[in-house]
C-alpha positions as CSV (number, residue, x, y, z in Angstrom):
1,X,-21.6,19.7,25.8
2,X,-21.3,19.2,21.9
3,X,-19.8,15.5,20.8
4,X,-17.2,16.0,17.6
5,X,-17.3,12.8,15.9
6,X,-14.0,11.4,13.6
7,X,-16.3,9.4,10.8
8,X,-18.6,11.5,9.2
9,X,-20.4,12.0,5.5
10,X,-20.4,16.0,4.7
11,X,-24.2,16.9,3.9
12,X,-25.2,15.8,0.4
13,X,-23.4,12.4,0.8
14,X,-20.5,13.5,-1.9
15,X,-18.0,13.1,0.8
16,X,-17.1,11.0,3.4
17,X,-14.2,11.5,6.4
18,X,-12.4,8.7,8.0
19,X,-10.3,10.1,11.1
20,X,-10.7,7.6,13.1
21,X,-9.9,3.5,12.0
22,X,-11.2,1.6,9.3
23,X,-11.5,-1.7,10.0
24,X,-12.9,-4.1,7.2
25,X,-14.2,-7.2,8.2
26,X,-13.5,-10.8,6.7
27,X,-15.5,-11.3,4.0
28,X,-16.8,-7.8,3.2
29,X,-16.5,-6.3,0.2
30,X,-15.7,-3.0,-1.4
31,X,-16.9,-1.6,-4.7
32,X,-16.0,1.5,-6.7
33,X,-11.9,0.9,-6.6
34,X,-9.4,-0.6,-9.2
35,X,-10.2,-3.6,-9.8
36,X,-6.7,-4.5,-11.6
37,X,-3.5,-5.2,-9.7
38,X,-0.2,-6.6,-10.8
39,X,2.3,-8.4,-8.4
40,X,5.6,-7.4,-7.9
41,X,8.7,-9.2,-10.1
42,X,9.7,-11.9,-8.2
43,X,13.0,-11.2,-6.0
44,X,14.3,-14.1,-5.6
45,X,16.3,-14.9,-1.8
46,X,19.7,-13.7,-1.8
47,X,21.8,-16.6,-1.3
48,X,25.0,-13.9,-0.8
49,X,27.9,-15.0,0.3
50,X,29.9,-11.1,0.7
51,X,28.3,-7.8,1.5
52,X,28.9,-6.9,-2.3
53,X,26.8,-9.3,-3.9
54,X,24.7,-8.5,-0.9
55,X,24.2,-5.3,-1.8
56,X,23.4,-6.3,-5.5
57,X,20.9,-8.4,-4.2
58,X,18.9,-5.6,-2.1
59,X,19.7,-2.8,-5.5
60,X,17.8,-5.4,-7.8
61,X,14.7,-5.4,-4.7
62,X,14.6,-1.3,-4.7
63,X,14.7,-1.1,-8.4
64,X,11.7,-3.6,-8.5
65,X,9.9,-1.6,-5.8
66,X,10.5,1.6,-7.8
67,X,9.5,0.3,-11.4
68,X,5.6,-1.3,-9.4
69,X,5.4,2.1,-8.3
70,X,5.7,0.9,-4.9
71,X,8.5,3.3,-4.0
72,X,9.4,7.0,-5.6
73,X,11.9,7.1,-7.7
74,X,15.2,8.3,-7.2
């Protein structure tokens, strides 16, 4: 009986498959990805008192997520 494994490096070592978990352990490291990243624009807590500035609120959150790059644009 054969064993199909999920993790595996193709031969030649120029790929690498993950099909199983990665975990990454406190305190490890990784090299080789972007080093730079820029938080989000504050959002600050909607203090709303109707569903209309409510909704303002949550726009000005989804336009923030959108201009990061965190969410597709419409």
């Amino acid at each position: 009986m054969g064993y199909n494994t999920k993790n595996y490096t193709e031969q030649g070592g120029d790929k690498t498959v993950i099909g199983g978990t990665l975990e990454i352990k406190e305190g490890a490291t990784i090299t080789g990805l972007p080093s730079s990243f820029t938080p989000l624009e504050n959002q600050a807590a909607s203090a709303a008192d109707d569903i209309t500035t409510l909704v303002s609120d949550f726009n000005a959150l989804l336009l923030k997520l959108k201009a990061a790059g965190l969410m597709t644009a419409d």
